[in-house]
N, C-alpha and C positions, 0 to 999 in steps of 0.2 A: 504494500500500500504506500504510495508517495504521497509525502507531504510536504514537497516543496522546503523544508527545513534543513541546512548540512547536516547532513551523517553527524559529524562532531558533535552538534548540539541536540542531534533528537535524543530523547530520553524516555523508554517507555521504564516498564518496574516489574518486580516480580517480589511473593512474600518473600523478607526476607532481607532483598538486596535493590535498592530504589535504582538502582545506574542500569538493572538489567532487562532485556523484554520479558515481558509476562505472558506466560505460556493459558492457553485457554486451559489445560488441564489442570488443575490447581490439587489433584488428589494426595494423599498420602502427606499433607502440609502438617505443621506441628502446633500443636495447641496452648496458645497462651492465655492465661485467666488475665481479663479487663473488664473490671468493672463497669459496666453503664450509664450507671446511675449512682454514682457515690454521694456522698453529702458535705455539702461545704465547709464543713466539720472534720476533719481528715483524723482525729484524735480520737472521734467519738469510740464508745464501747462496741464490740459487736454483737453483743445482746440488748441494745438499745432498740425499739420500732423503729426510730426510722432509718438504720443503719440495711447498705444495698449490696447484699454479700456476691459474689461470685457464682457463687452456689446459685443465688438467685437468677441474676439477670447477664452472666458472665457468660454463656455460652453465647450470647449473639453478637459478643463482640472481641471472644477468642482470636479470630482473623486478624482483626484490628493492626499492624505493623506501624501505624504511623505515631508521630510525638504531638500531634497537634490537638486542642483540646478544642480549640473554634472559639468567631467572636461572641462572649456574652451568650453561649449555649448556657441550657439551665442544670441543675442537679439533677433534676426527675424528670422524668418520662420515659417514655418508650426506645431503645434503641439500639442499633443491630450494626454490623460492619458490612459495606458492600459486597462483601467476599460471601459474606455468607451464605453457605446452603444448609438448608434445613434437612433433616434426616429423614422425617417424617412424610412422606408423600402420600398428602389426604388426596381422595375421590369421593366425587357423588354419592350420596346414600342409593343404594337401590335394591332390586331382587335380590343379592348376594348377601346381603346382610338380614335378612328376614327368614326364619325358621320357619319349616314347612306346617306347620300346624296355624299359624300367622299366616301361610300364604294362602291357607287354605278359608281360614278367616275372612279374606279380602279377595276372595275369588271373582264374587256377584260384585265386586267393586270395579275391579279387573275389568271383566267383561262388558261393563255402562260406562267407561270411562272411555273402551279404544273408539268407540264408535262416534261417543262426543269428542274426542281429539282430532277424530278425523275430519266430522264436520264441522270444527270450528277453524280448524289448519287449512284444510284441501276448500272447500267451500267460501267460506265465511272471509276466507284471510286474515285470520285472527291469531294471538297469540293467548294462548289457554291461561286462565290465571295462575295453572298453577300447572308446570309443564314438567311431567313424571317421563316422556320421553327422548326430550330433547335437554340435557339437563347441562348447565354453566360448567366448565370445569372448573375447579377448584383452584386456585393458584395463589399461594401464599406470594403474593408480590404488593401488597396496596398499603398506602400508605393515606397521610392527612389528605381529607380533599379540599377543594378548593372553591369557593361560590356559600354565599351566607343561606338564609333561609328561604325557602321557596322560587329561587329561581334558577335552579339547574343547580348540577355538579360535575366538576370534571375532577376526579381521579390522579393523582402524583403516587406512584408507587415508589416504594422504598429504595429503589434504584433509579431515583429519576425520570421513568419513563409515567407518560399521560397514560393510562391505560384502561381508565372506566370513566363514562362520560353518561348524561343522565341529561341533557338539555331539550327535549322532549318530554314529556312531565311525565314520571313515573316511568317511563321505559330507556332499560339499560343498554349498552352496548359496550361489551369487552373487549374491546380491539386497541392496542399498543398503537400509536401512531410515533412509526420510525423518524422521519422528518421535525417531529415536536421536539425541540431539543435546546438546550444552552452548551456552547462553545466557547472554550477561553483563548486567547490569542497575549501572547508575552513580545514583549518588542526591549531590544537592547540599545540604545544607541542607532536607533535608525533601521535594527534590521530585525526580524522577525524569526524568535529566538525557541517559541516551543508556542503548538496549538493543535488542539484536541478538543473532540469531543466530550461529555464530560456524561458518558453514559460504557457502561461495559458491555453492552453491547455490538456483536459483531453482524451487522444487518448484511443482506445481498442488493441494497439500493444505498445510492449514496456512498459509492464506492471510493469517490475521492477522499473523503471524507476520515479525518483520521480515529477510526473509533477504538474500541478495546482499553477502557481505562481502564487501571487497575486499581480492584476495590479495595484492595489490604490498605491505603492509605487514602481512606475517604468512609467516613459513617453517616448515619443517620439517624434522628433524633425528634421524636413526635412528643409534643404536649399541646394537646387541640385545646384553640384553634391556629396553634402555631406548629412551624416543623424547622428544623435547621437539616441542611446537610452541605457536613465539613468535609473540603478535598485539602489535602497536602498534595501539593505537585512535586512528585519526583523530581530532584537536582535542582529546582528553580527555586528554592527559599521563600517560596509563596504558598501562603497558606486561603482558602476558599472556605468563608461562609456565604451560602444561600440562605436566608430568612423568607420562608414562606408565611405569609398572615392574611386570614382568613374576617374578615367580620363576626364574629359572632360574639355578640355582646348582651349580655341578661340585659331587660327588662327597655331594650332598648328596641323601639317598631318602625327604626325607617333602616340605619344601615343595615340593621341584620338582616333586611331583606335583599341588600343588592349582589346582583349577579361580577361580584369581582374577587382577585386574588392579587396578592405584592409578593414581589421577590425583590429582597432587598442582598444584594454582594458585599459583604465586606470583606476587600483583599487589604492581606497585612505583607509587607515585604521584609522579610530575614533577615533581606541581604544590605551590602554596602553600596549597590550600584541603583540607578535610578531607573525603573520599569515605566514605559506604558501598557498599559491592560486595557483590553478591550473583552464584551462580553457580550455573544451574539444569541439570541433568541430568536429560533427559527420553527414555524408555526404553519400548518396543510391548511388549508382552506378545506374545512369537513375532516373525514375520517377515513376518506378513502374506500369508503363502502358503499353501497348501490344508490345511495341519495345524493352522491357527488356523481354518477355516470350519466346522468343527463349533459352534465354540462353546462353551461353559463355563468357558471363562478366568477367572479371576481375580485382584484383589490386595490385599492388605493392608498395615499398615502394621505397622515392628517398632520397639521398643526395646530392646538388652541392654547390661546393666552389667555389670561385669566387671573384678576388680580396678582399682579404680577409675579405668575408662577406659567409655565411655557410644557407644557407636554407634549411631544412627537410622538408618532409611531405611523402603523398599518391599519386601516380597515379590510377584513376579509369577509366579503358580502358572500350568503349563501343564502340564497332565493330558494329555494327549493321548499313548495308548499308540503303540508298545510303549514307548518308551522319556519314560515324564513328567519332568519337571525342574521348579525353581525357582530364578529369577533373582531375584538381589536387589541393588538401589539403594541404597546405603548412604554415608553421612557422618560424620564421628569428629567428636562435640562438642567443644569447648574452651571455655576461660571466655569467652574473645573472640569466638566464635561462635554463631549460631542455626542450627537447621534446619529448613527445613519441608517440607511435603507437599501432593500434590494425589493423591489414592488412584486417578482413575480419569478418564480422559478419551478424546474419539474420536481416533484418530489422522488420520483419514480425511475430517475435518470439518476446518473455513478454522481450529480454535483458537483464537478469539477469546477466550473463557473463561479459557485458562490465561495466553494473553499478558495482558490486563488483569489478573488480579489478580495477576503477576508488578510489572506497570507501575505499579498503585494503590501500592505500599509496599514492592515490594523481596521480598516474602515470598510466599508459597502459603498458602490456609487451613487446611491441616492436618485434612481431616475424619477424624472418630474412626472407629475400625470399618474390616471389610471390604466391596469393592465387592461388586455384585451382581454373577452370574457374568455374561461376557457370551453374548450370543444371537447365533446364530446368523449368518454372515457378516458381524457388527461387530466391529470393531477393538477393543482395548483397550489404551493405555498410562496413561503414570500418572511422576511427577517427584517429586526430591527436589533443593532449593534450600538453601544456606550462603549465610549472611550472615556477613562481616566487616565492621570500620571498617579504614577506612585513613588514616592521621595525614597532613598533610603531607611531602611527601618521607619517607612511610615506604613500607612493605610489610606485609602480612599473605598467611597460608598457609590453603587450606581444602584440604581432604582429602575423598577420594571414593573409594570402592571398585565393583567392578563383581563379581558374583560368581554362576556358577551351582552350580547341586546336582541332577546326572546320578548320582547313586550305583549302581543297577543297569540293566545294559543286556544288550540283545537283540543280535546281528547279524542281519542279513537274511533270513535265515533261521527265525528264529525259533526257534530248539532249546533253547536253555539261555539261562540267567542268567546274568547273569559280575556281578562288583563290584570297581568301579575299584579304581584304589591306595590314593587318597587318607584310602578311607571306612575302612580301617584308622588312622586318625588321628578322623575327624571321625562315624562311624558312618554305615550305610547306607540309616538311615529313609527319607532324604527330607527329613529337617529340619534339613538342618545349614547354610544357606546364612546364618543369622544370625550363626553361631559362624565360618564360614569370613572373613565381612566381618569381623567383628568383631577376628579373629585376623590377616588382613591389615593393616589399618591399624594395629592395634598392632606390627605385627615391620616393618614395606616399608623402616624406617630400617636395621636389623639387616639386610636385607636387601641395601639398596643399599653400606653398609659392607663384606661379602662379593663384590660384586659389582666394586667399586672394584681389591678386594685382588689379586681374580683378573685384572682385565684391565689394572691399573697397569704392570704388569712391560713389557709390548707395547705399552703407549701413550707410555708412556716413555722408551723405547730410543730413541735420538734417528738410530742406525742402520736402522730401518726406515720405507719410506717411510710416507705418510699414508693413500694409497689401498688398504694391503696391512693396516693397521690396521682398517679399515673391513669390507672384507672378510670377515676372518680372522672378527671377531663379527657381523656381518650376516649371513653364510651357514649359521649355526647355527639361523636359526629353524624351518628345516626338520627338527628333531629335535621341536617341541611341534607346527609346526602342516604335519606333515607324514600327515593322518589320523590321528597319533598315538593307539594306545591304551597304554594301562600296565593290566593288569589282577592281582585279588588269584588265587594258586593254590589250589582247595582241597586239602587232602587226597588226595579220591578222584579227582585228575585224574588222578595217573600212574602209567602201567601198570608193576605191581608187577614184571612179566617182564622188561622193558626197565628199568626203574631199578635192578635192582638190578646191574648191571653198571656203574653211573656215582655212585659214593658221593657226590658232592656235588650231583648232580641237584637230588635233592629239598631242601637246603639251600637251595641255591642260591637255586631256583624257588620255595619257600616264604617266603621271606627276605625277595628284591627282588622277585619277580612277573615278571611274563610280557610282555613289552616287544613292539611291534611298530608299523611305519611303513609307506608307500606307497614303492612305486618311485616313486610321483607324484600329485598330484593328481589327475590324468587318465588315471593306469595305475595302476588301482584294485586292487595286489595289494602284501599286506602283505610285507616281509624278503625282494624279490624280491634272491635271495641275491649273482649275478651283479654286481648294482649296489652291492647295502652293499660291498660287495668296495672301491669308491671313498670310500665316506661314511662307514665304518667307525671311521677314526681318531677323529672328532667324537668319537664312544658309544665306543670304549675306552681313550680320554686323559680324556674327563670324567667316565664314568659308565659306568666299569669294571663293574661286576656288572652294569647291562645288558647293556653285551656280550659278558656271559660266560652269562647268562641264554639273550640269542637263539642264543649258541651250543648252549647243551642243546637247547634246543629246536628248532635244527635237523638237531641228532643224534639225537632220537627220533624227528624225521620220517623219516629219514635210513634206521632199520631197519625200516619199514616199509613197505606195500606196498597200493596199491588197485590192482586187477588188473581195475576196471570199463572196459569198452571204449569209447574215444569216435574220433570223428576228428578229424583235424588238419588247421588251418585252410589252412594252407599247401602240403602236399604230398598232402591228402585223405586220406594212411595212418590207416589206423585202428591202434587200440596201447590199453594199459593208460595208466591216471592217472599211476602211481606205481610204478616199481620198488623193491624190497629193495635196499640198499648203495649206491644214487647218493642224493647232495645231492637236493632237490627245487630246483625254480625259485624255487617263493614259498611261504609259509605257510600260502594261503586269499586269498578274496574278502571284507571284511567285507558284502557285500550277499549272503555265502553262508553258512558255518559256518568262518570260519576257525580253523586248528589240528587241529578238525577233521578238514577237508576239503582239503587242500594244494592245490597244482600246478591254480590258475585260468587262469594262462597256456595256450595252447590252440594259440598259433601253430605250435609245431613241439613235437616229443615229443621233452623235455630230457633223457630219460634217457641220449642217444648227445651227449650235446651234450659238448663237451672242455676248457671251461672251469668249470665249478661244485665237481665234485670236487676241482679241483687251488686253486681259491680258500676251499675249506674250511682245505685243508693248510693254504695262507699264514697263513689270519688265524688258525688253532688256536695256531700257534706264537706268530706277531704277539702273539697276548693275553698267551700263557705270556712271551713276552721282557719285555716291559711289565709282567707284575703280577706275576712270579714264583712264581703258581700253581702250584706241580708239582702237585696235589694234581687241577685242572683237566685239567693236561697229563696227565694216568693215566689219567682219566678218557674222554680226546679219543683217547688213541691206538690204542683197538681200532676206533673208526669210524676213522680215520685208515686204520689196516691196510686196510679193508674197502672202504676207495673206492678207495684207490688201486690195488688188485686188481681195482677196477672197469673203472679208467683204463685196466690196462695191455694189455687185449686193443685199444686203437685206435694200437697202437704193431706194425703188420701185419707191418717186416722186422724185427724185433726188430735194430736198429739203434740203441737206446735212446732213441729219439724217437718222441713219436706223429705218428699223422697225421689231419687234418683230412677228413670223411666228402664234399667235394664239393658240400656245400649250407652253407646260413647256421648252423652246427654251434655258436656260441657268444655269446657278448653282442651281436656285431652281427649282429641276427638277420635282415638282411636283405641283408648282406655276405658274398657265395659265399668258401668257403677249400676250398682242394684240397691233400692233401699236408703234408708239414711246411711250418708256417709259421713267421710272426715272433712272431704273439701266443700264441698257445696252445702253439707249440713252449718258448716264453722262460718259461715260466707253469708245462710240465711240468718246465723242468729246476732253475726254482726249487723246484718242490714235492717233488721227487727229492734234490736238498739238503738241504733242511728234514728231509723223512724221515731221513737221515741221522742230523741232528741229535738229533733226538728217539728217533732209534733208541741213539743213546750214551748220550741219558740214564735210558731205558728199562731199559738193561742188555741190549740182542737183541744181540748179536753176531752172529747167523748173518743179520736183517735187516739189518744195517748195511752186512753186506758186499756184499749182494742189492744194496741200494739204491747203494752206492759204484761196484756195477760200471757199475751202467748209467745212473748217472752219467757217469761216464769214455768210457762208449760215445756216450751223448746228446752233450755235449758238443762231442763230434768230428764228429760226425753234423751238428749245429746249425751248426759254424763251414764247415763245407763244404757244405754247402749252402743256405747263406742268409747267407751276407756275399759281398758285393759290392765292399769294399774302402769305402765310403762309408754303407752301412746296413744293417741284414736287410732281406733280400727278405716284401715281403706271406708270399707263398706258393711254390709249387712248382708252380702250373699251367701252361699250356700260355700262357693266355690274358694279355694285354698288361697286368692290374692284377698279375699276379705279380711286376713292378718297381717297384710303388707302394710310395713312403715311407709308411709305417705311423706317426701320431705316439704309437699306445702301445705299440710295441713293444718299450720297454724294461720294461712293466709288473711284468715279475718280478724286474729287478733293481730297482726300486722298493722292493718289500716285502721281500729278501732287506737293503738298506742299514736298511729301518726294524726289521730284526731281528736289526741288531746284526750279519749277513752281508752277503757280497759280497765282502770283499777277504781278502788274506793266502791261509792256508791254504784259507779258504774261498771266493775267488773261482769264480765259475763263467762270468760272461760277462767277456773280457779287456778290463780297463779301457780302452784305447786304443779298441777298438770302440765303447763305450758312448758314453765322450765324443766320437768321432765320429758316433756315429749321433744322437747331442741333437745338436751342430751341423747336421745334416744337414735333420734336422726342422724347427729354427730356420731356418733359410735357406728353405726347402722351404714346410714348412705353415703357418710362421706370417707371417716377413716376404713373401713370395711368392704371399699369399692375401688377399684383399679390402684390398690396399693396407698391409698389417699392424694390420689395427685392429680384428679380429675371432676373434683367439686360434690356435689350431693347428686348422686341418681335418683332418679323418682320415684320407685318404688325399689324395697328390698324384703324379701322374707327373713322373720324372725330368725331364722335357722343361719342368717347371712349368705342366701344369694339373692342376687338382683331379682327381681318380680319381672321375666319373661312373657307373660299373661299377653302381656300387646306389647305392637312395635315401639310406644310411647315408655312404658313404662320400669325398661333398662336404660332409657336416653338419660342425657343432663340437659336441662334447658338454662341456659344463660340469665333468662330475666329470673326466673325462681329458686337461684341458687342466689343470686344478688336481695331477691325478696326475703329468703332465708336468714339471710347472714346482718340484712338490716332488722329482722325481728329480734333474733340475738342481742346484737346492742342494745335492741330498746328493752328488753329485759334486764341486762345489768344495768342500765341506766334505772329502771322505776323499780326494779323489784328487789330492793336493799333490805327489808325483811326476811328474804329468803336468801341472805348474804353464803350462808352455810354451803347452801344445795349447789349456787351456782359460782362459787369460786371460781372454775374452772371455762366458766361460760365465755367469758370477754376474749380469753384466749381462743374460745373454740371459733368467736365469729370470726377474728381476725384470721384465723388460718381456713373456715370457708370461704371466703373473700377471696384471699392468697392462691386456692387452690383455683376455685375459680379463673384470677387472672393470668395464673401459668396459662391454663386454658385456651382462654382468649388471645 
């Protein structure tokens, strides 16, 4: 590969020895323990919390070779050396993993699912919401993404590369785009002295191109909604931080909505001699995939001034309906900076053209004008380059923004327009992607000052460990790049019948907009209700009026009713979409009409399901205890009344307990419950409580006492037939999982402690049980299960093996290991009475958490 560079001075690297080339095979290398995540504290004890042992977090950055520690990286978070390969090569969950007695379970599921895949695939042109044949492969490569809340997301994987992109609302696309790239170029004295890609990637385009960095001297470093990654350049006495930063900021409803991301460079020089540095960011017009083969792409070039702050870069127009955008390349001038441009190049050709005139001088020629559009199956990208000097033993900073402008969008469907959040800020032309760069690079300092403020508190406690730090703001990214839309309400959305029963509806919904997220990347249904049930606290500790927002709007789903006939995939019963007075499942499909169109989930017909209505109660109250909305709570407690009237015909001896209908009846939809159980029974008597409560503040008296009796009745009901002396029983069947430890069966005294309920007057499950039953689980699902390293499994038999029963009930679920591990705390936190029993407990949450986040 030529680079234009003398022999003499190119310098590739190998672990080990920085002067040498670096061979692709890196096997058989030697392993050195480096810390990750060490603490500022370099003395501290190593049995202190928040000490970050090797043990811990040291294999992923064994490889590690280089001395550089980067500018202003932090102690905590997440972080791996480029070099690294991981051992473990996950795959798809599929038929291989499901025991024949399971397969034979899901037979009649089998067979109603290929037939709907077919016609929704081959027919329809649809993409199934939940596609069991066509399945993502698994690639541990992703990293922090980039774009704030509701208005797309693109993807930085841990190496650099762009590789999951979401600018379509709700629908993914896994595809690496090779061309997406930053490039450093070194100049001595006039000549041009080392320049590289700055990805280890060995691609078959862009052949000029000098790729294959070597990762042993370059890391990476996630604390969302920021990420570093630090390159030490072989031989050159330069050291590379990238500062990525993202918007997201609690409690804040215009930036966290905008579609942008900053890379900030701080090169530092070692040496004694004076550098210019230049650093090229080069960007495809699209993805390269069948919505670029039309053709007609375009790009231009921008300048805007702006209170005397001067931003340059690229626009790359991408018409392609329904939904066109424009991405824009952008660079913040300074007096000590250049910028330049190249308007338009192949991505798809060896690049010869932009690497030379990158190599001739450090710069792009800048041509004037818009490209020609491109034609038909040819690529189009296009770069924007910063020049600095760099002094001896100094540093200089260059600035880059990434930005697109999706202002109106389609779902799948295609029925209506929606207009994001943002473009009530930036307007919905289509043209604002110069003003969104432009406005990014001038606030990202403003930006990361908020950001500081908010997560200082938690990084600082010297009481918490390091790994639990990491965590706590890494797991958040799934709030922006969770399909995230955020959309503007108009007017004429809501139905004038149904709002007027809810005075702050339309406030509300007018105000902040209309919020809504995936159960998952891969289970393609928005505010699948069941699960925010888990994820909830994120959106109503940071961004309270969204979740008081998805609240409305799951209350107007809530009195409605599509009474269209379909079948179900599971039990073949055919039924209505949507009944009147239960919760829905989810929102919509956004490859359908979501809002819409509710209840895309299809597997089983939620309206008998016994979990959704009684997780409305929780979190109504939850928000009300939190934000002290009464105004909310008024508003919440006639659908409140209405579900729970829904609930209470599956309570058959009127014994003040319900019962579970004999099939997969609730979140674990693939987990048989017979009878009162542990989860739904502990869920109904929390939401029976709750009622209470809301009934005092209501002013019902004649509800309050409704709801107190059969409390008192549940209750008694619940402790007799499902404690065991050691846990709740699963269930009440016949059948041998009716003994399995349940690890979330304290789920309702969960949200009854974060409601400011559970104990004193209002206890309802008797402390001593509770904190028997978390020991129980700890001993059980967590130490008792894959060696202890793999978090709580969801069910386990007494006898300590996993509860095989269903495909669900050997899993780990990530939100209900995190639910687990926060009910813990809140017991040594309130249950200092029972200081005796649970000694042991603070430790145990800390090391579910822990095991947990190995995990993850």
């Amino acid at each position: 590969m030529g680079t234009g560079v003398p022999s003499s001075e190119q310098t590739s690297c190998a672990k080990g020895d920085p002067q040498v080339y670096c061979p692709e095979d890196t096997g058989g290398t030697k392993v050195v323990q480096v810390t990750d995540c060490e603490n500022p504290e370099d003395d501290r004890p190593q049995n202190e919390p928040g000490y970050s042992s090797p043990e811990d977090s040291g294999q992923l950055m064994a490889s590690y070779e280089g001395k550089a520690k980067g500018h202003q990286v932090p102690p905590f978070g997440w972080r791996i050396c480029l070099a690294h390969e991981f051992a473990e090569k996950r795959k798809p969950f599929n038929a291989d993993n499901i025991s024949l007695s399971n397969l034979i379970k899901h037979l009649g599921m089998g067979l109603r699912y290929l037939p709907w895949w077919y016609r929704k695939t081959q027919v329809e042109k649809k993409k199934p919401f939940i596609d069991l044949i066509n399945f993502v492969p698994l690639r541990q490569i992703y990293g922090c993404p980039l774009g704030g809340i509701g208005g797309g997301t693109i993807t930085r994987g841990w190496r650099g590369q762009f590789c999951r992109w979401q600018l379509n609302p709700g629908m993914y696309q896994h595809r690496t785009v090779i061309a997406d790239q930053f490039t450093v170029c070194l100049r001595r004295e006039g000549r041009t002295v080392y320049q590289q890609v700055l990805s280890v990637e060995r691609p078959s385009v862009l052949r000029s191109w000098n790729w294959g960095l070597c990762g042993y001297f370059a890391f990476y470093h996630a604390l969302y909604p920021r990420a570093w990654t630090v390159y030490q350049l072989p031989g050159q006495n330069v050291t590379l931080t990238c500062r990525q930063i993202t918007p997201i900021l609690p409690h804040d409803y215009q930036d966290s909505s905008l579609p942008v991301g900053i890379f900030v460079w701080d090169v530092e020089n070692e040496g004694d001699e004076a550098l210019d540095v230049s650093i090229m960011f080069s960007m495809r017009n699209g993805l390269g995939g069948g919505d670029d083969a039309s053709g007609g792409l375009w790009n231009e070039p921008f300048c805007l001034e702006r209170d005397g702050e001067t931003v340059q870069g690229l626009l790359l127009h991408h018409p392609t309906l329904p939904n066109p955008y424009t991405m824009a390349v952008a660079a913040r001038l300074t007096p000590d900076t250049m910028i330049t441009h190249i308007t338009a190049f192949d991505p798809d050709s060896t690049g010869q053209q932009v690497w030379q005139d990158l190599l001739q001088d450090g710069r792009l020629d800048s041509p004037a004008g818009r490209s020609t559009p491109s034609q038909k199956g040819v690529g189009l990208a296009g770069a924007v380059c910063v020049t600095g000097k760099l002094p001896p033993r100094g540093q200089c900073c260059l600035e880059f923004s990434l930005a697109w402008d999706m202002p109106r969008i389609m779902f799948g469907a295609k029925g209506q327009v929606y207009y994001r959040r943002y473009t009530r800020f930036f307007g919905s032309d289509g043209d604002a992607a110069p003003a969104l760069s432009h406005y990014a690079l001038c606030r990202y300092a403003d930006w990361e000052e908020r950001i500081s403020a908010w997560q200082s508190p938690v990084l600082d406690d010297r009481s918490l460990p390091s790994w639990y730090k990491s965590a706590l703001f890494n797991e958040l990214y799934f709030l922006a790049d969770g399909g995230t839309i955020w959309l503007e309400v108009p007017e004429d959305a809501l139905p004038e019948e149904l709002v007027g029963n809810m005075c702050q509806l339309r406030p509300i919904l007018q105000e902040y907009g209309r919020f809504g997220y995936l159960e998952g990347q891969e289970y393609r249904m928005y505010n699948t209700y069941d699960v925010h049930f888990y994820a909830s606290f994120a959106l109503i500790m940071l961004w309270p009026k969204l979740e008081l927002s998805l609240q409305y709007d799951m209350a107007l789903a809530t009195l409605k009713e599509d009474l269209s006939w379909r079948q179900y995939l599971m039990s073949g019963v055919v039924a209505p979409v949507k009944r009147r007075n239960v919760i829905p499942h989810d929102i919509g499909d956004p490859d359908d009409e979501p809002w819409l169109r509710v209840n895309a989930y299809m597997i089983h017909d939620t309206a008998d399901w016994k979990d959704l209505n009684l997780k409305f109660v929780l979190q109504v109250y939850r928000d009300y205890y939190l934000t002290g909305d009464q105004g909310f709570l008024r508003d919440m407690w006639p659908v409140c009344l209405a579900v729970m009237e829904s609930e209470m015909k599956f309570d058959k001896d009127q014994d003040g307990l319900i019962e579970n209908g004999g099939y997969a009846d609730q979140t674990y939809d693939a987990w048989v419950t017979t009878g009162p159980s542990a989860y739904c029974g502990g869920l109904w008597l929390a939401a029976v409580a709750v009622m209470v409560q809301m009934a005092a503040l209501c002013g019902t008296q004649d509800i309050l006492d409704k709801f107190s009796s059969i409390l008192s009745r549940g209750r008694e009901a619940y402790e007799r037939l499902l404690w065991n002396g050691h846990y709740y029983n699963y269930d009440c069947s016949s059948q041998p999982q009716s003994y399995s430890i349940m690890s979330d069966q304290c789920a309702g005294q969960w949200f009854l402690r974060a409601s400011g309920l559970g104990e004193g007057d209002t206890e309802v499950f008797p402390t001593p049980h509770v904190v028997r039953a978390l020991q129980t689980i700890f001993k059980f699902n967590v130490q008792a299960f894959a060696g202890g390293s793999m978090g709580a499994v969801n069910g386990m038999q007494p006898h300590g093996v996993p509860d095989r029963s269903s495909v669900q009930s050997d899993e780990v679920w990530v939100g209900v290991v995190y639910g687990l591990a926060a009910t813990m705390i809140q017991e040594v936190i309130h249950s200092l009475p029972y200081l005796s029993t649970i000694c042991s407990l603070a430790q145990h949450s800390f090391s579910a958490i822990k095991l947990l986040y190995r995990l993850t």
